[in-house]
C-alpha positions in Angstrom: 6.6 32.2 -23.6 8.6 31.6 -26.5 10.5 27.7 -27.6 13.9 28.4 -25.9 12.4 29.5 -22.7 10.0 26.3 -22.6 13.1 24.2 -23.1 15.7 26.2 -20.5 12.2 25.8 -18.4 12.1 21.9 -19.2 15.8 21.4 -18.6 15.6 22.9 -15.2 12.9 20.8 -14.4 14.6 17.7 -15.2 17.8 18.8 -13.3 15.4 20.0 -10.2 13.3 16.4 -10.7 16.7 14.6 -10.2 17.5 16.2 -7.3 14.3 15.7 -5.6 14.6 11.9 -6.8 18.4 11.8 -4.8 17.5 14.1 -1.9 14.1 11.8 -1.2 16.7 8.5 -1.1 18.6 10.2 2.2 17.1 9.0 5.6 15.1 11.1 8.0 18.1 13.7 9.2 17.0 11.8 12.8 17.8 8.9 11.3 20.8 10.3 9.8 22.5 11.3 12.9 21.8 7.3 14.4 23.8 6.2 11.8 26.8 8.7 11.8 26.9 7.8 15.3 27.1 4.0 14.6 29.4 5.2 11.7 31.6 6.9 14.3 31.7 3.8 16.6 33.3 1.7 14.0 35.8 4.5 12.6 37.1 5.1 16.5 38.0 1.4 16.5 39.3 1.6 13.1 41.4 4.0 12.8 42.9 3.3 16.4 44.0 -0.4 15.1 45.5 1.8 12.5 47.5 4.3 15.5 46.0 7.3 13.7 47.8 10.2 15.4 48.2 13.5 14.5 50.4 16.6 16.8 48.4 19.4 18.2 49.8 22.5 17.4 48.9 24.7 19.9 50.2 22.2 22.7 52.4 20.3 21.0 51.3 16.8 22.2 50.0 13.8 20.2 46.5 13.1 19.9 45.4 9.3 18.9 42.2 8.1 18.5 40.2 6.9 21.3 38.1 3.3 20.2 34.7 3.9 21.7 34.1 0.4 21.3 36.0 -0.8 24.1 35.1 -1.3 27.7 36.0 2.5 28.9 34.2 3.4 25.4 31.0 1.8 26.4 30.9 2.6 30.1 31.6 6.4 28.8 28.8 6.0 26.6 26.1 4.9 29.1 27.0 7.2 31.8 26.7 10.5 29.8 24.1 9.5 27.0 21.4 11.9 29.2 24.0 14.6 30.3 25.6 14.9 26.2 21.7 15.8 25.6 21.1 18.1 28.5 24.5 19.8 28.2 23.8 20.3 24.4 24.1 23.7 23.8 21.5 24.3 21.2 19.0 22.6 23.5 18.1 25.2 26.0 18.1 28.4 24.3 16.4 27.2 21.9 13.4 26.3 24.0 13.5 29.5 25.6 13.5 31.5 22.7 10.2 29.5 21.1 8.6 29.8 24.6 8.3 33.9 23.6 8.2 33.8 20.2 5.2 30.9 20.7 3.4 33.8 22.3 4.0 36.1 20.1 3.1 34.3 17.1 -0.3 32.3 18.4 -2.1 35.8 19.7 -1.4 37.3 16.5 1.1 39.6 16.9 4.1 38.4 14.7 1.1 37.7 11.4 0.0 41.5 12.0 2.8 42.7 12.5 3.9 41.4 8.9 0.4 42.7 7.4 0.9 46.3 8.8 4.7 46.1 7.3 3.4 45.0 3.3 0.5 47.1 3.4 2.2 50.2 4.8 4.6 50.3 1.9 4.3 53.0 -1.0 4.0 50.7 -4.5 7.1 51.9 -5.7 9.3 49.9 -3.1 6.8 47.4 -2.0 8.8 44.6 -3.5 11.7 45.9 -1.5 9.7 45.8 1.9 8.0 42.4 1.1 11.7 41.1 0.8 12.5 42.8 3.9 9.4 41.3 5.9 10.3 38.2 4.7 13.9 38.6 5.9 12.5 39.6 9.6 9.8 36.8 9.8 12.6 34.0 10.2 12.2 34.9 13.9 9.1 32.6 13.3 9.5 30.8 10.1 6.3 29.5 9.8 4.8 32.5 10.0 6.4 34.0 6.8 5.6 30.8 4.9 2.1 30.9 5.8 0.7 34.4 6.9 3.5 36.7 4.7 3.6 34.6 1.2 -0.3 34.5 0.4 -0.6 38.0 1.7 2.0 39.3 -0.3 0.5 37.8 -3.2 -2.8 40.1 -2.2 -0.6 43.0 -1.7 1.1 42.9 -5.7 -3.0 42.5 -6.6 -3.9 45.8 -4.9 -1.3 47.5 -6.4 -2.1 46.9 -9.5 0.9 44.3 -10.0 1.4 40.2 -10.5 0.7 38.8 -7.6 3.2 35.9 -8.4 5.8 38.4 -8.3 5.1 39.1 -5.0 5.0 35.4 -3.6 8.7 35.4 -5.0 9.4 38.4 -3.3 8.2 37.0 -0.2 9.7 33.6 -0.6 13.2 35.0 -1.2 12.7 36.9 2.1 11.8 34.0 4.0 13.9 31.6 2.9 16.6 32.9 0.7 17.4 35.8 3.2 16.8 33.0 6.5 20.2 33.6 8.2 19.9 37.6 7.7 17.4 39.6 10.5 17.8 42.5 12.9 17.2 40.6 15.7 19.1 37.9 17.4 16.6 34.3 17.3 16.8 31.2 17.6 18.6 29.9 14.7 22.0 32.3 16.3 21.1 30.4 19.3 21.2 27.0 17.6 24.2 27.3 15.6 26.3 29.4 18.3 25.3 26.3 20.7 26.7 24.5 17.9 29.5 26.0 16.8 30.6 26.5 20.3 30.7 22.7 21.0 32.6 22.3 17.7 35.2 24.9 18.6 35.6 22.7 22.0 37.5 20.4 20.3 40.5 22.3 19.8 39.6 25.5 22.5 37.9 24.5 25.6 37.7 28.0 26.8 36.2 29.9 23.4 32.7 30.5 23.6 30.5 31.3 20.4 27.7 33.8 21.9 23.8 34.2 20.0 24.9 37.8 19.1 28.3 36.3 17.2 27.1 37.2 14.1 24.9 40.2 14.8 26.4 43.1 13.1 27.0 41.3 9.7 23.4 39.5 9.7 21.9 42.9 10.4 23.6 44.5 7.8 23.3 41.7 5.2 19.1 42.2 6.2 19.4 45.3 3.8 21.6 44.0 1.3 18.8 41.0 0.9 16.2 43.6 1.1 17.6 45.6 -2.4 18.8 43.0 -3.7 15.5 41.3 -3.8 13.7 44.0 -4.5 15.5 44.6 -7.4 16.0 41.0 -8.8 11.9 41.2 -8.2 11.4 44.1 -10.3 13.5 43.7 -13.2 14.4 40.3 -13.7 11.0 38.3 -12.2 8.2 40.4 -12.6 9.1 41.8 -16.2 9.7 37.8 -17.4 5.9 37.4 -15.9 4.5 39.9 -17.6 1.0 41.5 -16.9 -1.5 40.2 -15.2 -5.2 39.9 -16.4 -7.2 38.1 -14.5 -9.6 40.2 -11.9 -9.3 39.4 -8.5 -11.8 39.7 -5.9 -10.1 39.3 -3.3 -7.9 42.0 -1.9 -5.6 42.6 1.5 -7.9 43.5 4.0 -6.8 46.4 6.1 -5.7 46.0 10.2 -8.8 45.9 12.5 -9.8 48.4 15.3 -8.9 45.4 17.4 -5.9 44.4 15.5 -4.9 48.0 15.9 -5.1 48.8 19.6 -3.2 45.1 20.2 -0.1 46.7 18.2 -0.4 49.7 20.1 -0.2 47.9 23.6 2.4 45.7 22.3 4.7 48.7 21.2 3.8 50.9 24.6 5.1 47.4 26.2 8.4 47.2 23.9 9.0 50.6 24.5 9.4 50.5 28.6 11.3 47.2 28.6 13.3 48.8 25.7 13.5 51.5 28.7 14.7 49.2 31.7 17.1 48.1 29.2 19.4 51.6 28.2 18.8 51.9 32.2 20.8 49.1 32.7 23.2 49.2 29.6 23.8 53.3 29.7 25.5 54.0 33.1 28.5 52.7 33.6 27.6 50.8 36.7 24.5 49.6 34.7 23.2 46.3 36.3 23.3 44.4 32.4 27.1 45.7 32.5 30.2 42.7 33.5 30.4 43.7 36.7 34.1 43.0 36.8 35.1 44.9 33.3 31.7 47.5 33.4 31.6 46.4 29.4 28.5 45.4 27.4 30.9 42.1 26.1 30.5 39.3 27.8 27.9 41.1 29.9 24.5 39.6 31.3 23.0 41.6 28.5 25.2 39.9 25.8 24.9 36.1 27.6 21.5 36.3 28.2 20.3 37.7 24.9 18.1 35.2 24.6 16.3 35.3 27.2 15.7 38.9 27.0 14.0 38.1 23.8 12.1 35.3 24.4 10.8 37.7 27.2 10.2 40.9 25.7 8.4 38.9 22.7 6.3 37.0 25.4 5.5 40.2 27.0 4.8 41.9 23.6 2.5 39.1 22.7 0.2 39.3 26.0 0.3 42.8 25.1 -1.1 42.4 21.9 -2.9 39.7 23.1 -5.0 42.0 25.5 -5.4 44.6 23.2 -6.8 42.4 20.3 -9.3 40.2 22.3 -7.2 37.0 21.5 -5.9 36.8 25.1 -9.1 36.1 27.8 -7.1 34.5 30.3 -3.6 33.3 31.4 -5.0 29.6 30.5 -4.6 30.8 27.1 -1.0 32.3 26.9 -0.1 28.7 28.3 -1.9 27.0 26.3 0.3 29.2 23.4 3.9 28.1 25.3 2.4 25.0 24.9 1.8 24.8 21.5 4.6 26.2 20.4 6.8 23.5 22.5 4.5 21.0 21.1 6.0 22.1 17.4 9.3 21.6 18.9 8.9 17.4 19.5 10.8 16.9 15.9 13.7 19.3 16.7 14.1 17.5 20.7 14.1 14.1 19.2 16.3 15.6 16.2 18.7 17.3 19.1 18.9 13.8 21.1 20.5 12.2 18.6 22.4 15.1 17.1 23.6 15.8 20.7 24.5 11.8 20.9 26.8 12.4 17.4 28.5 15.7 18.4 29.7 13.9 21.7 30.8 11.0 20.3 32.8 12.3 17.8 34.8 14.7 20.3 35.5 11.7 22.0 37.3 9.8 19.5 39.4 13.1 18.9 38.7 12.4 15.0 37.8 15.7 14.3 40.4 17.2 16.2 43.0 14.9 14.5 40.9 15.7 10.8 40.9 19.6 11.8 45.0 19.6 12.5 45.2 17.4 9.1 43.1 19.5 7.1 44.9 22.7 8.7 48.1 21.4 7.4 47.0 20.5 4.0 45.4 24.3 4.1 48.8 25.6 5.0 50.5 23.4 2.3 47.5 24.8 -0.1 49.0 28.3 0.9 44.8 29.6 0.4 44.1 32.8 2.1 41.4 32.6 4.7 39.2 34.7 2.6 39.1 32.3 -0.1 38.8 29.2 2.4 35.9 31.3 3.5 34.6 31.3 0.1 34.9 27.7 -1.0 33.2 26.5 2.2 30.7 29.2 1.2 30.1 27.0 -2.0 30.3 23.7 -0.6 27.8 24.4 2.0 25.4 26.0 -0.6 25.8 23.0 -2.7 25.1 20.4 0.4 21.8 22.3 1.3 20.5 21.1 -2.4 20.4 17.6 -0.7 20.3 17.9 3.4 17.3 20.9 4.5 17.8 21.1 7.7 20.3 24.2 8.3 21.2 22.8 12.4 21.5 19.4 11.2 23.8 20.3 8.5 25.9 22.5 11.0 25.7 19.6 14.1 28.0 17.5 11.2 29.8 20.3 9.3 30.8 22.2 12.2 33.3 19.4 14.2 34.9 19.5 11.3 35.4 23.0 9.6 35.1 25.3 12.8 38.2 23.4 14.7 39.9 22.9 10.8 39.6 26.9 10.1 40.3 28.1 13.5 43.5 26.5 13.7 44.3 28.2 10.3 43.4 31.3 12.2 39.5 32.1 11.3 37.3 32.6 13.9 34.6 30.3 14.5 32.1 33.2 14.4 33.4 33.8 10.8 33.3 30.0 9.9 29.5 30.2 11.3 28.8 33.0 9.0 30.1 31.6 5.9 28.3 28.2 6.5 25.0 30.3 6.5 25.4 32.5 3.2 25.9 28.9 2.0 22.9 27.5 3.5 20.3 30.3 2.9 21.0 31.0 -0.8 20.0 27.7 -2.2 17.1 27.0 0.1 14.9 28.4 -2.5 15.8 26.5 -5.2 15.5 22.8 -3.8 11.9 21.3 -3.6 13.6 19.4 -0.2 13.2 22.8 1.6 9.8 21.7 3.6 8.0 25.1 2.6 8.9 24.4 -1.3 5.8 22.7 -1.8 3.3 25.0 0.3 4.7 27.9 -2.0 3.6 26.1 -5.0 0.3 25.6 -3.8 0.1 29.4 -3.3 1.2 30.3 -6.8 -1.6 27.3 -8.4 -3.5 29.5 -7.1 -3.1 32.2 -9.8 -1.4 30.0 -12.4 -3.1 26.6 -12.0 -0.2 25.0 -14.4 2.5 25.7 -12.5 5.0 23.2 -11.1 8.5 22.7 -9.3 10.3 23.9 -12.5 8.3 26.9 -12.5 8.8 27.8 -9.1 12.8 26.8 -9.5 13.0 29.0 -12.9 11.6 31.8 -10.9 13.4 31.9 -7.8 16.4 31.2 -9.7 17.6 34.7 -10.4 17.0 35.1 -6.8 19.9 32.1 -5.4 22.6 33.1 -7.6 22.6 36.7 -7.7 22.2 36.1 -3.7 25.0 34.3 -3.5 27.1 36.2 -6.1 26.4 39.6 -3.4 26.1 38.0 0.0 29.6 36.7 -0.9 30.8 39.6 -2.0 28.9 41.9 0.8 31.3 39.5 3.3 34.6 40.1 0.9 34.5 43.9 2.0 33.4 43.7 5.6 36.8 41.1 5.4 38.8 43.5 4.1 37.7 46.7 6.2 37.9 44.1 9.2 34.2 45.0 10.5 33.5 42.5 13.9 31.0 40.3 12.8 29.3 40.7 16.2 30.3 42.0 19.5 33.8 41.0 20.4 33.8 38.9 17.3 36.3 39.3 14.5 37.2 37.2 11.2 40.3 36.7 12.1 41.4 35.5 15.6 44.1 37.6 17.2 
């Protein structure tokens, strides 16, 4: 490594030790919400002394703010505290969703599952399919940070390539690629919750749906995929060069036991993946709106979620059975269990997010911001294509200093999704440009939570290796995503491609 690479190396670094030193200043995002809330309190009483007003242009009347610390304010406040929670969209779904995937992931099939994928692959595009695993895994995050990134590294070893490469790889799956999959999860249930509240403020009757976003997310899961792979091969690997040292360890192969549990699990996929076309195909289908006989706004389409959580919890005991890791029904509780035990941060987080999101639709301050900021947009004379853009930016920029992609969108959302839809973008399209922005940079800050478990893995085969090194490789990886993802959403703007079912860019 010659002089000017050791100082670009140094530089970044420095830049990436700065940012570190100003993200680990900001409170717990818990603790952040409390004191939005209490920041909201004195801003309703502020600006209504002030007879902050603004007109609503779909009705025509004026909206002023409401002073939540008056009388009504406070009596509103302590009568709906528990029902702003409860009634919080991302709540629920959430929940469900982790009760299935909780299965899934503690009797094993979601880590074999991975393994099978990575080891499966022909060298030549095995950068391409760790990327793609990686992508697929953020049904259960934890399980690509943990299971896919050290067994990727094992993978690059067997085939006779750096095995630092492949952490990369796997890493820019995981976490660069977070908001892309083929399968609707829980983070399209936690910002739909989300950006359906937000929407609220200005459109009581629109609702944001889990499969908003599907079509685009789905395809952008490929785009990740070759993108990655190729940023992998020619710009990462090549700058590590060849790797020497012998390994003894290698990627140990699937299991008889591990084998027959993916075998029940797909037989199990494969008839609910039956029942389903049996009640999606005919046009009396029982998953059909009964009113309309169309898959939008269907059971199907509403209770997506569900369905998943299901057919993963199903798939699970499945595999479960097959692999020996299930003995008894104690033990797929005791997996529901767990996993709702690793959900105690995000309930407390939701409480108080919940708490924020209420209050502020209360005060009608980010309606009155939204019609503001949709008359300085109209005055701007921007496009919505390049409004989509430069939130794009601005939310790829904030996830450098807040982690957290639901508590980012529980305070961006109230603002831009009313502010863009009354400039006439969809929430679904705001919701999509928020998380290009938010998964592109997440592996580039050492305030993502994973950052530091990923350097661990790679001291493993370069012992001197720090936050700059892990930030000068992944580098390539956040600006060339963000450069394509943006791009990849430019043309499914201009061939006006639905986002999702029923959901354009644009709202007609």
């Amino acid at each position: 490594m010659n002089k000017t690479t050791n100082s670009r190396k140094n530089r970044l670094a420095i830049f990436l030790d700065a940012v570190e030193h100003t993200g680990n200043k900001l409170p717990h995002p818990t603790t952040l919400f409390i004191l939005l809330t209490g920041l909201i309190l004195l801003l309703s009483a502020f600006f209504e002394a002030l007879q902050l007003n603004a007109l609503h242009p779909l009705s025509g009347n004026r909206i002023e703010v409401v002073n939540l610390l008056s009388q009504e304010g406070l009596h509103k406040i302590l009568t709906l505290t528990v029902s702003n929670f409860t009634g919080f969209a991302p709540v629920g779904t959430v929940l469900v969703a982790m009760l299935g995937i909780g299965i899934a992931e503690q009797t094993g099939l979601i880590g074999t599952s991975l393994k099978l994928l990575v080891q499966t692959a022909p060298r030549q595009i095995i950068s391409y399919v760790v990327v793609m695993a990686g992508v697929l895994s953020s049904l259960a995050a934890d399980a690509g940070y943990v299971v896919l990134v050290p067994v990727a590294a094992l993978i690059f070893i067997a085939a006779g390539r750096h095995p630092i490469a492949g952490i990369a790889a796997a890493f820019a799956g995981v976490s660069g690629g977070f908001s892309a999959n083929l399968l609707i999860g829980p983070v399209d249930a936690i910002l739909s919750g989300i950006s359906t509240e937000a929407v609220h403020l200005v459109d009581t009757a629109y609702e944001v749906n889990a499969a908003g976003n599907y079509y685009f997310i789905a395809a952008s899961t490929f785009v990740i995929a070759i993108v990655g792979g190729l940023i992998t091969d020619l710009i990462v690997e090549p700058r590590l060069g060849q790797y020497q040292e012998k390994q003894t360890e290698t990627a140990s192969s699937l299991s008889l036991k591990e084998k027959k549990g993916l075998l029940y699990s797909l037989i199990t996929l494969t008839l609910l993946a039956g029942l389903l076309l049996y009640g999606l195909l005919p046009e009396a289908g029982i998953l059909r709106n009964p009113e309309t006989g169309s898959i939008l706004k269907s059971p199907f389409i509403n209770g997506i979620v569900t369905i998943i959580a299901f057919a993963l919890g199903m798939a699970g005991i499945a595999y479960g059975i097959g692999a020996g890791t299930v003995s008894s029904d104690k033990d797929i509780i005791k997996s529901m269990e767990s996993s709702m035990a690793s959900m105690a941060a995000y309930i407390v987080l939701m409480f108080f997010a919940a708490q924020f999101v209420s209050y502020f639709s209360w005060t009608n301050l980010g309606l009155i911001t939204a019609i503001k900021g949709s008359d300085l947009i109209q005055q701007l004379q921007l496009g919505p294509m390049p409004l989509l853009i430069l939130f794009i930016l601005f939310a790829a920029s904030t996830n450098l200093v807040i982690g957290s992609a639901s508590a980012k969108w529980s305070i961006m959302a109230p603002i831009f999704v009313p502010m863009l839809y009354i400039a006439g973008i969809s929430p679904e399209a705001t919701q999509a440009a928020y998380r290009i922005g938010d998964s592109v940079t997440n592996i580039i800050t050492p305030l993502m939570p994973y950052f530091a478990v990923v350097v661990a893995f790679v001291q493993r085969y370069e012992k001197s290796a720090g936050l700059g090194t892990i930030a000068a490789m992944m580098l390539p990886f956040s600006i060339i995503f963000l450069f394509c993802w943006s791009a990849f959403f430019i043309l499914w703007f201009i061939f006006d491609i639905p986002l999702g079912p029923g959901a354009n860019i644009l709202i007609s």
